[in-house]
C-alpha positions as CSV (number, residue, x, y, z in Angstrom):
1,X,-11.9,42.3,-75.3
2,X,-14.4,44.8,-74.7
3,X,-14.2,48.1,-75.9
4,X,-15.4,49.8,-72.6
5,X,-12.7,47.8,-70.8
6,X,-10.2,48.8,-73.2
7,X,-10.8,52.7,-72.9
8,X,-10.9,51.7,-69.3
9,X,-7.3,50.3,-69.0
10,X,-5.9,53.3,-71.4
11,X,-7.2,55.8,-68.6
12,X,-5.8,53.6,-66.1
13,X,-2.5,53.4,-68.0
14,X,-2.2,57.4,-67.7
15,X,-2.5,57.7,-63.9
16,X,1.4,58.8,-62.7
17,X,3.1,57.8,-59.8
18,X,1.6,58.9,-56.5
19,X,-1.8,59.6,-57.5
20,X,-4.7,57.6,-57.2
21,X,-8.8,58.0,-59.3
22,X,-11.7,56.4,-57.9
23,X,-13.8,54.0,-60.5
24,X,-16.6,57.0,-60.7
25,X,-14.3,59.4,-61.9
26,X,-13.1,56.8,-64.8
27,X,-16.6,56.0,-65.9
28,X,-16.8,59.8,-65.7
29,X,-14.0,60.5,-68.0
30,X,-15.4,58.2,-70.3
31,X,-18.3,59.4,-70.6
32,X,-20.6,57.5,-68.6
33,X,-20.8,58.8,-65.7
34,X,-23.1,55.4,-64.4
35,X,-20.7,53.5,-65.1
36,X,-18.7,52.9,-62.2
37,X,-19.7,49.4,-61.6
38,X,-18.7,48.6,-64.8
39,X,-15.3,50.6,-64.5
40,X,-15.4,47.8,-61.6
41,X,-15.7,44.9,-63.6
42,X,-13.0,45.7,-66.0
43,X,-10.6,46.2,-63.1
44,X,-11.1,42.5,-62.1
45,X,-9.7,41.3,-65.6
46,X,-7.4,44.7,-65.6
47,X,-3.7,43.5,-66.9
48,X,-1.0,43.3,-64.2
49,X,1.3,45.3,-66.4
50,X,-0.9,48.4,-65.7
51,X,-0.8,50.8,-62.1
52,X,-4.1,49.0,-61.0
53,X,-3.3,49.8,-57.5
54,X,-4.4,53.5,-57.9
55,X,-7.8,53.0,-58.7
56,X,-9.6,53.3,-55.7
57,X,-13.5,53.7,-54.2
58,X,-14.3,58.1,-54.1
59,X,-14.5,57.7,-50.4
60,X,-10.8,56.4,-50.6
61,X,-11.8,53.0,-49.3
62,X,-9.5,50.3,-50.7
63,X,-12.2,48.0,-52.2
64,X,-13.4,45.5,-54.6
65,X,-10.7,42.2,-55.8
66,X,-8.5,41.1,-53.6
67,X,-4.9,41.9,-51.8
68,X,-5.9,45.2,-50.1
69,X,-2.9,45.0,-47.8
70,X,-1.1,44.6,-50.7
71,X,-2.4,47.5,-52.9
72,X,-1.8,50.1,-49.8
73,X,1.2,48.6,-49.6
74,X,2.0,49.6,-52.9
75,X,0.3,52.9,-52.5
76,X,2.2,53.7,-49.6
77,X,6.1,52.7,-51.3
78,X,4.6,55.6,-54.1
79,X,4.3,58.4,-51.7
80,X,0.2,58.2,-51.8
81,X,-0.9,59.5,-48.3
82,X,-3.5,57.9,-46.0
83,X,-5.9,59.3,-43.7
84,X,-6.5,57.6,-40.0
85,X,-9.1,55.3,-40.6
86,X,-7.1,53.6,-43.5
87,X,-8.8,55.3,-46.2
88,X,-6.7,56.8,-49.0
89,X,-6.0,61.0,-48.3
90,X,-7.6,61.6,-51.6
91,X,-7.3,65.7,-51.1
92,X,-3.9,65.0,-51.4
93,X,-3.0,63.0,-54.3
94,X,-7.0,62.5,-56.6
95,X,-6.0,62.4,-60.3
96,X,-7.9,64.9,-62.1
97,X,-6.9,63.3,-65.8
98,X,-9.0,64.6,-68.6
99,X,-12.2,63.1,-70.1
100,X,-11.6,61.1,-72.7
């Protein structure tokens, strides 16, 4: 497996309960701050053990793969607020984490 996707999944691993991180603020953490794409692309393999439902796009926007219903389903049964239009309230409930 790749090593990028690897870190990737360990930050993804950390996010609790109710809060959500946008693929930007992964690459971020990990030190390349380009990287979202790629943060992207190692979500699409991402183990179904892991709470991949709470990475989201930095607008909120429930993007990228498939089930969308189903990940805001999920979302919504952990308490993670949404604003009008759908998007995810992410004032409320962003994951700050710590870089890596």
């Amino acid at each position: 497996m790749n090593q990028f996707f690897t870190q990737v999944y360990d930050v993804v691993e950390r996010i609790p309960r109710g809060k959500v991180i946008s693929y930007g603020q992964i690459a971020y953490m990990l030190g390349r701050p380009r990287a979202a794409r790629e943060v992207g692309r190692a979500m699409r393999f991402c183990p179904e053990y892991l709470p991949w439902q709470r990475v989201v796009m930095a607008d909120g926007s429930i993007a990228g793969g498939g089930f969308p219903e189903i990940r805001k389903d999920m979302l919504e049964n952990e308490g993670v607020p949404f604003l009008p239009d759908g998007r995810v309230d992410m004032a409320a409930c962003l994951w700050k984490g710590e870089r890596v």
